[in-house]
DRENDO-1510 file (C-alpha; in Angstrom, 1 decimal, always signed):
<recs>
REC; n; res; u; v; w
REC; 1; UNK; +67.5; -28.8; +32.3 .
REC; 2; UNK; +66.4; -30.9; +35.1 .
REC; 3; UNK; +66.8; -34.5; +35.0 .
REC; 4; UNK; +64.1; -37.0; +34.6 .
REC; 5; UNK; +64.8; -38.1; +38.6 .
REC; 6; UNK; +64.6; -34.3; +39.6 .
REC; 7; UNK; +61.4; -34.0; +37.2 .
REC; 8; UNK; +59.7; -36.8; +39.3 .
REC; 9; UNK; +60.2; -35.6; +42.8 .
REC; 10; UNK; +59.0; -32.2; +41.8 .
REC; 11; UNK; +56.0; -33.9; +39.9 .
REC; 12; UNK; +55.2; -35.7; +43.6 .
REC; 13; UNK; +56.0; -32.7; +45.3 .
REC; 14; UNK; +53.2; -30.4; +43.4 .
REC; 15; UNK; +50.7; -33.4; +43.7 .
REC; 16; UNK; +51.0; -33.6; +39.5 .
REC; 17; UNK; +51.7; -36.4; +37.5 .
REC; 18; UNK; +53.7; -36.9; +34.0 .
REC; 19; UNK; +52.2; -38.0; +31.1 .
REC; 20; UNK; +53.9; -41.1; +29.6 .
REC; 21; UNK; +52.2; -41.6; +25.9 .
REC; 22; UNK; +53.7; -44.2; +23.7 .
REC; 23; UNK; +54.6; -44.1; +20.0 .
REC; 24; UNK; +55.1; -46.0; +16.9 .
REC; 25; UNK; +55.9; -43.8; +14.4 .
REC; 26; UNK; +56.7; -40.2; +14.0 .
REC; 27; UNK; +53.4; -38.9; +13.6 .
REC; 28; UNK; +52.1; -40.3; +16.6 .
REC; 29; UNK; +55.9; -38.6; +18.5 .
REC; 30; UNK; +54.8; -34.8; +17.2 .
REC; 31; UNK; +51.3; -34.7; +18.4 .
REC; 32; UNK; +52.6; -35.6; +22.3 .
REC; 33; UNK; +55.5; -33.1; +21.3 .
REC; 34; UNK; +53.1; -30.5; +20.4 .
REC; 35; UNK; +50.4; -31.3; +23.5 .
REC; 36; UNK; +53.4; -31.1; +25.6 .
REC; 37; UNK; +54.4; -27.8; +24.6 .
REC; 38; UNK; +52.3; -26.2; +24.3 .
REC; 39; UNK; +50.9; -27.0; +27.8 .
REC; 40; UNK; +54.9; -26.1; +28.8 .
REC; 41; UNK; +55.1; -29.6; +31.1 .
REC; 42; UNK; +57.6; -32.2; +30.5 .
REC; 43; UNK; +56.4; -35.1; +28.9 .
REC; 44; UNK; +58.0; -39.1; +28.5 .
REC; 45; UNK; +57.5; -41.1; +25.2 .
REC; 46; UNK; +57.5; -45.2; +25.8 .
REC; 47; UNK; +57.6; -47.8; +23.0 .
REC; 48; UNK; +57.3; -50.8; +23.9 .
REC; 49; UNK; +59.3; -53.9; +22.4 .
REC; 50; UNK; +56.8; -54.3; +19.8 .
REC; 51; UNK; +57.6; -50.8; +19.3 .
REC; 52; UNK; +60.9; -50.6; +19.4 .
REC; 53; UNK; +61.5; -53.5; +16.9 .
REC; 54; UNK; +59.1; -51.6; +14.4 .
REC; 55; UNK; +60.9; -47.8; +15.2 .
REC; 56; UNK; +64.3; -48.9; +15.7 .
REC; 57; UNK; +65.6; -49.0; +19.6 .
REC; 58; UNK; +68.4; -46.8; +18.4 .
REC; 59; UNK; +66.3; -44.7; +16.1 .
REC; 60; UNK; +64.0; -44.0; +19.0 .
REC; 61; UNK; +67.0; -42.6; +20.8 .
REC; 62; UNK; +67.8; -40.3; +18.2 .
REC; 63; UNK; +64.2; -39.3; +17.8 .
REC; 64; UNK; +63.5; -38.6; +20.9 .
REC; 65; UNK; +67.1; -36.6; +22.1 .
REC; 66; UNK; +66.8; -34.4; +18.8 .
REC; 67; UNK; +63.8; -32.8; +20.2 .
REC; 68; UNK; +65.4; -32.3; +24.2 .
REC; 69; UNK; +68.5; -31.0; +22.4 .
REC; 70; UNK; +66.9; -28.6; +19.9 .
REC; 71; UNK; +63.9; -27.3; +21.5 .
REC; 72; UNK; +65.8; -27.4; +25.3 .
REC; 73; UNK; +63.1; -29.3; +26.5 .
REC; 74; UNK; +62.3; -32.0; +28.9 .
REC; 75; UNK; +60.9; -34.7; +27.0 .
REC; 76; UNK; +62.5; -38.2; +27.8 .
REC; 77; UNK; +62.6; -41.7; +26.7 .
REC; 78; UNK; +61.3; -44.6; +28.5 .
REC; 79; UNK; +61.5; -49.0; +27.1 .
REC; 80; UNK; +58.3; -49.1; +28.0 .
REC; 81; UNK; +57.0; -53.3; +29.3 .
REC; 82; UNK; +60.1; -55.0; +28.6 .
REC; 83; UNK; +60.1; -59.1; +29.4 .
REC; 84; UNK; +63.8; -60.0; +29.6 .
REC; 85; UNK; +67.5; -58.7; +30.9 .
REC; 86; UNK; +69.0; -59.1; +27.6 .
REC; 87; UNK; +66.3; -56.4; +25.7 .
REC; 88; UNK; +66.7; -53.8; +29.0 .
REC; 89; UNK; +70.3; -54.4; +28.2 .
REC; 90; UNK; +69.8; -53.3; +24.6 .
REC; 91; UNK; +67.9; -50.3; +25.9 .
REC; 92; UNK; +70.7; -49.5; +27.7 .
REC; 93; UNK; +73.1; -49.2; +25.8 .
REC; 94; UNK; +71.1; -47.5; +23.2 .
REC; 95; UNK; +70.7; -44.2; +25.8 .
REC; 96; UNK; +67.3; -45.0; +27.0 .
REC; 97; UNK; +66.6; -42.5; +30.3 .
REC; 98; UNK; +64.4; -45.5; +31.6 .
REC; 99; UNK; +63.9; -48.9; +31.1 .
REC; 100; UNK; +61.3; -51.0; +32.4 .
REC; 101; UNK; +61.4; -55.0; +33.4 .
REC; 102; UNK; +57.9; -56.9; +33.6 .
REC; 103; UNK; +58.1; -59.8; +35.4 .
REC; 104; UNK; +54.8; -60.1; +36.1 .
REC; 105; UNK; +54.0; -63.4; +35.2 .
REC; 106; UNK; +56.6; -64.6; +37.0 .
REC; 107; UNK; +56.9; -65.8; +40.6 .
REC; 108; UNK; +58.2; -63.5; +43.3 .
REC; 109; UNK; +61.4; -64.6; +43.7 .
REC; 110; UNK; +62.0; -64.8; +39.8 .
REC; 111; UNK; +60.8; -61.0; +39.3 .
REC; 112; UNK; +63.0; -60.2; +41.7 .
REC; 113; UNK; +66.3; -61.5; +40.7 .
REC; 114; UNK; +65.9; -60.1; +37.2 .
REC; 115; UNK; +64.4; -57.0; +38.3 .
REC; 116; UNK; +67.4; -56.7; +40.4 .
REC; 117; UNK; +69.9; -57.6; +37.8 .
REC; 118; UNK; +68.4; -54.8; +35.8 .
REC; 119; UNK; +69.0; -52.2; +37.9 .
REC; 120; UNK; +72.7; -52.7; +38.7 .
REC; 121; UNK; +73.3; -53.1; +35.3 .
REC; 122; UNK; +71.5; -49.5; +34.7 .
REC; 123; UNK; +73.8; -48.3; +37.4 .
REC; 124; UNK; +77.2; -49.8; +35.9 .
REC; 125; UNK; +76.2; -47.7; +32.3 .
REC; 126; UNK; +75.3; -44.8; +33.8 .
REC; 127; UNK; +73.2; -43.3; +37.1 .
REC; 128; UNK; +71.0; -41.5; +35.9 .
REC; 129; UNK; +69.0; -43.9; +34.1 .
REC; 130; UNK; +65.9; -44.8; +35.6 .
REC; 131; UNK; +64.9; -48.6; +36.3 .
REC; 132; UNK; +61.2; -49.4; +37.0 .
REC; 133; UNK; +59.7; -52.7; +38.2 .
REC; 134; UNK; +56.2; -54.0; +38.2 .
REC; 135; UNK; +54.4; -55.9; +40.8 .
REC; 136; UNK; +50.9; -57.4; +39.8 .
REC; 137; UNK; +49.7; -58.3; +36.7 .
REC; 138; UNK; +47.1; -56.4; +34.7 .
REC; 139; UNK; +47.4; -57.5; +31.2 .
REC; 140; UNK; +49.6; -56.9; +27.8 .
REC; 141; UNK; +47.5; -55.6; +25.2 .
REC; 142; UNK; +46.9; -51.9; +24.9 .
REC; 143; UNK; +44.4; -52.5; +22.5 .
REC; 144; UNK; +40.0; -52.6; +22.8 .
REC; 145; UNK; +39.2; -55.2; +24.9 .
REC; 146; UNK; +35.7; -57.3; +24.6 .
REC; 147; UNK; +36.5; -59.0; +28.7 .
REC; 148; UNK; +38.7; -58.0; +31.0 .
REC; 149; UNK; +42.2; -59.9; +30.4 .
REC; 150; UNK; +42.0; -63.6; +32.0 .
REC; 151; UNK; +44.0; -63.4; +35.4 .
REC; 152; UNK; +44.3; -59.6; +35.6 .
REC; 153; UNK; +44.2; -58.5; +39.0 .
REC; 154; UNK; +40.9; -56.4; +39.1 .
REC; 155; UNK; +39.8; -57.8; +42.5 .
REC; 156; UNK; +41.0; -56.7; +45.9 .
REC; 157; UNK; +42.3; -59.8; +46.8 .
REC; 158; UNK; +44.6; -60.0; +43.6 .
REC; 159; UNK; +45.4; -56.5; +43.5 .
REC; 160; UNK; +49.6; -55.5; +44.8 .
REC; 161; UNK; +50.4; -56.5; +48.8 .
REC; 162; UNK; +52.2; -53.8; +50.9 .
REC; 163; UNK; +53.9; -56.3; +52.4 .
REC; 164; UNK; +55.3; -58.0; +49.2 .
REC; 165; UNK; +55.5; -54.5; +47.4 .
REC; 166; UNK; +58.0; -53.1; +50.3 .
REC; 167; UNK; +59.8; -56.3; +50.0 .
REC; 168; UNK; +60.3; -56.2; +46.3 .
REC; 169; UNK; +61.5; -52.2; +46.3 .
REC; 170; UNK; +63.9; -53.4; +49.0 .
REC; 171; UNK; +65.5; -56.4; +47.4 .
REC; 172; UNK; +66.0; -55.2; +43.5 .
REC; 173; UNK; +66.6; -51.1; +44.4 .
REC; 174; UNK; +64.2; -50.0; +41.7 .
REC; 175; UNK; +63.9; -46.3; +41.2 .
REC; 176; UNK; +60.2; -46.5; +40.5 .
REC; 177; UNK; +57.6; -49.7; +40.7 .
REC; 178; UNK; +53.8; -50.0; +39.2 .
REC; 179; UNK; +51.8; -51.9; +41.1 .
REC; 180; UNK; +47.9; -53.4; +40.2 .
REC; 181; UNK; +45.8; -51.4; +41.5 .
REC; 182; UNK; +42.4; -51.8; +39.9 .
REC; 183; UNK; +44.5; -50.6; +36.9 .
REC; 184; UNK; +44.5; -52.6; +33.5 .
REC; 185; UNK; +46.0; -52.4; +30.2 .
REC; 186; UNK; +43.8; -52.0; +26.9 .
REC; 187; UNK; +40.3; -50.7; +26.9 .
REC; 188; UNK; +37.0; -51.9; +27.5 .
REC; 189; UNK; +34.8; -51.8; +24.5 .
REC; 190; UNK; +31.5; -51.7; +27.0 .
REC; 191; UNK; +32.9; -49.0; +28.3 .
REC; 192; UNK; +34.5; -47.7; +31.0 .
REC; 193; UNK; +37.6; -49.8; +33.1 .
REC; 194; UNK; +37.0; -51.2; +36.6 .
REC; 195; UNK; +37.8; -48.8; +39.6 .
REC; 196; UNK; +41.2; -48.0; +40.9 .
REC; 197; UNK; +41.7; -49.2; +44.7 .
REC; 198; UNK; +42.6; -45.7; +46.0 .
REC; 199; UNK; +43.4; -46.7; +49.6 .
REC; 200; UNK; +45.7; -48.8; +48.4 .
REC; 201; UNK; +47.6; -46.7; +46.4 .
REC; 202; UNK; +48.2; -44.6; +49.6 .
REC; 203; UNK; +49.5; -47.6; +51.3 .
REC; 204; UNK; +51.7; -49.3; +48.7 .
REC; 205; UNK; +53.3; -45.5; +48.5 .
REC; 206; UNK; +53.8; -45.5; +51.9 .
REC; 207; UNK; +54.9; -49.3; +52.2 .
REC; 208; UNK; +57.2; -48.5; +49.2 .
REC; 209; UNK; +59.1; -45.7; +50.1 .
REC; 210; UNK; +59.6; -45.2; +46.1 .
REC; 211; UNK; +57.0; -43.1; +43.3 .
REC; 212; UNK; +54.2; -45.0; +41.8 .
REC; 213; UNK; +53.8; -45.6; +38.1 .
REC; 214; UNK; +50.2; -46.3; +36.8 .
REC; 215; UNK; +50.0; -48.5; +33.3 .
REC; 216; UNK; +47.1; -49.2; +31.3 .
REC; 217; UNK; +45.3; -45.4; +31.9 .
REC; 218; UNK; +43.3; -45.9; +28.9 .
REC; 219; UNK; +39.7; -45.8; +30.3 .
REC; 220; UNK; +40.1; -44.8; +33.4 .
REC; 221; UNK; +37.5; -42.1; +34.6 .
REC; 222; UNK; +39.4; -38.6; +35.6 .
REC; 223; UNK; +37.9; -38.4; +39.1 .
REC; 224; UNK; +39.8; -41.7; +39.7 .
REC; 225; UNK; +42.7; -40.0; +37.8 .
REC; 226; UNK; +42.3; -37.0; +40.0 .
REC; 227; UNK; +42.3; -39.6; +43.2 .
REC; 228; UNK; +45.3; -41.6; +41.9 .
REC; 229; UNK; +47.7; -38.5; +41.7 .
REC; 230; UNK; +47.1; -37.3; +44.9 .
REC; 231; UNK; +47.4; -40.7; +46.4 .
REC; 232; UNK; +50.7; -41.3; +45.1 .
REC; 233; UNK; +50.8; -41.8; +41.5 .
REC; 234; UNK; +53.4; -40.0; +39.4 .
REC; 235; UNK; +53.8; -40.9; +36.4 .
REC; 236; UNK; +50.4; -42.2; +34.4 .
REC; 237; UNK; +50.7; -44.6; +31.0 .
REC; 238; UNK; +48.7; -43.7; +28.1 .
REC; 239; UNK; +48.2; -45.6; +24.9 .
REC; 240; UNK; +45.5; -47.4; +23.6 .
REC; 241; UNK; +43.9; -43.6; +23.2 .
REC; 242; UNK; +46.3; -42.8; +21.4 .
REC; 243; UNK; +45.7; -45.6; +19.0 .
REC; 244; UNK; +42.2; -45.3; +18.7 .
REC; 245; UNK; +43.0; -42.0; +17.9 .
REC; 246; UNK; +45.4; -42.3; +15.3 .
REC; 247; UNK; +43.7; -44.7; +13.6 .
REC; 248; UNK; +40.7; -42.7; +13.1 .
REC; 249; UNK; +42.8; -39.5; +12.2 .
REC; 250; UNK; +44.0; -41.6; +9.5 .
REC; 251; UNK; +40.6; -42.7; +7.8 .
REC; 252; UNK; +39.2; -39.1; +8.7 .
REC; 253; UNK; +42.2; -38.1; +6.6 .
REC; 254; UNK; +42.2; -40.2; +3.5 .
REC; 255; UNK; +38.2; -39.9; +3.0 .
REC; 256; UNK; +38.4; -36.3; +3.0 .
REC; 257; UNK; +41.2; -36.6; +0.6 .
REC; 258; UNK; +40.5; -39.6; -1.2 .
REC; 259; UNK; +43.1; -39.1; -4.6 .
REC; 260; UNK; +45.8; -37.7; -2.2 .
REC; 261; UNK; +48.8; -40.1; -2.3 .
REC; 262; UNK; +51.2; -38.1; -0.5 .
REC; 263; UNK; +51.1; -39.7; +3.2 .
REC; 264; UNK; +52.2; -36.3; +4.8 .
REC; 265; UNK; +49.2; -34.7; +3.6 .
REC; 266; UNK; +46.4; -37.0; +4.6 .
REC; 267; UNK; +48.1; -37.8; +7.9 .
REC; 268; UNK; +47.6; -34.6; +9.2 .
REC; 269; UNK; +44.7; -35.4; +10.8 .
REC; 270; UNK; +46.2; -38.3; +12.9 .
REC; 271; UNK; +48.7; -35.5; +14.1 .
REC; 272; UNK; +46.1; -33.8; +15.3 .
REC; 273; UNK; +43.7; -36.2; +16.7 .
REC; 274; UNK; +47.0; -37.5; +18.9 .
REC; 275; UNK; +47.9; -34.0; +19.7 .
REC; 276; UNK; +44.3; -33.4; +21.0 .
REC; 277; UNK; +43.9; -36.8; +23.1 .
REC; 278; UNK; +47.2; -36.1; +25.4 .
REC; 279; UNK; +46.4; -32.2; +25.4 .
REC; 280; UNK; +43.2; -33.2; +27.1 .
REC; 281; UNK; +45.3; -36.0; +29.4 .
REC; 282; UNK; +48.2; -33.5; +30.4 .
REC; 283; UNK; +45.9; -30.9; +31.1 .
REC; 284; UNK; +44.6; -33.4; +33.8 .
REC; 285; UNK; +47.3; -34.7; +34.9 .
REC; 286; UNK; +49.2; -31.2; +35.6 .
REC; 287; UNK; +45.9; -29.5; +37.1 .
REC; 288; UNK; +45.8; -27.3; +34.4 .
</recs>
């Protein structure tokens, strides 16, 4: 089986991106499981710290590599948004295959440093795992929004600078970095998100030198999608639709079974309603 590293490349290569869905539970974990395979295209799970301290970081591990090992298939784990050395650490050493420090709302400098002391940490456990670093601040919450987040970079003149992009890729030796863009996390409840800044995709690719990871895809129209991927964006975040999803699989499921008590029965149709949102997404993503 390829590894994750290999999987990007060719992803860039075919002018495809992965799908990178989070999870909560394991419900939520078999509908992008099934979506993936049945699609046959290799798919990464995130969870978040939030996430992770309601899962288990070790029990995501476990999850996770149990489906690789017995269904021989690419499906990888990512700490998806995490805010401090000491919980990428924990990541880590837990077997994550990628690991992700925000320093976002911190100054340059600052993001750097840690970023950096990230990654050679990653390196001293083991090289193959993946270290991703973000550059421009879009948010937290993937959740329905009623405004776009206060200080989310949505205009071009907040949006990720080559200039500081190249130098931050440079400096810390990330494997991957996700810039602002347009992008933001959480959805709109008027509708759809602001426009991604194409053009500058293309340039912060080329000014980068590394692949491009776009968070907060909730929303986000699939020309722009479309645009995104063929400028230079490999790997695309997905969860807020998976939320909404889930949550109304699970009231779909207990009103038409209203004296069911067994929670495997009535969650079915949260299974399913996940399953059918990243079908939809990976079928996008991978041209299909």
């Amino acid at each position: 089986m390829k590894t994750l590293r290999e999987i990007i490349v060719d992803a860039e290569k075919n002018k495809v991106a992965i799908g990178h869905f989070n999870i909560s539970n394991l419900e939520t974990l078999w509908g992008i499981f099934n979506a993936a395979r049945k699609l046959n295209v290799p798919v990464i799970i995130g969870t978040s710290e939030g996430e992770r301290d309601f899962v288990g970081v070790r029990q995501a591990v476990a999850l996770v590599k149990s489906l690789r090992e017995e269904f021989d298939y690419p499906v990888f784990l990512n700490a998806d948004h995490t805010y401090s050395f000491e919980r990428v650490k924990e990541a880590v050493d837990a077997g994550y295959d990628a690991v992700i420090f925000d320093g976002t709302k911190l100054p340059l400098a600052e993001n750097i440093k840690i970023t950096k002391q990230c990654v050679e940490y990653a390196r001293s456990v083991n090289k193959h795992i993946l270290v991703e670093g973000e550059l421009g601040y879009i948010g937290t919450s993937s959740k329905l929004l009623d405004a776009i987040p206060e200080g989310a970079a949505v205009r071009d003149e907040m949006l990720t600078k080559p200039k500081e992009f190249s130098q931050f890729i440079k400096e810390t030796g990330v494997d991957l970095a996700a810039p602002a863009v347009g992008n933001l996390h959480g959805m709109l409840k008027s509708g759809k998100n602001p426009n991604l800044n194409i053009s500058r995709i293309q340039e912060l690719r080329v000014a980068g030198g590394v692949p491009l990871v776009l968070h907060g895809g909730s929303g986000i129209s699939d020309e722009d999608f479309k645009n995104a991927i063929a400028a230079g964006i490999s790997i695309v975040h997905i969860n807020t639709e998976i939320r909404v999803a889930y949550k109304s699989g699970v009231q779909m499921g207990i009103q038409e079974n209203p004296d069911e008590i067994a929670p495997y029965k009535f969650i079915k149709e949260a299974v399913r309603a996940v399953e059918e949102v990243v079908e939809k997404r990976l079928k996008l993503f991978n041209n299909l």
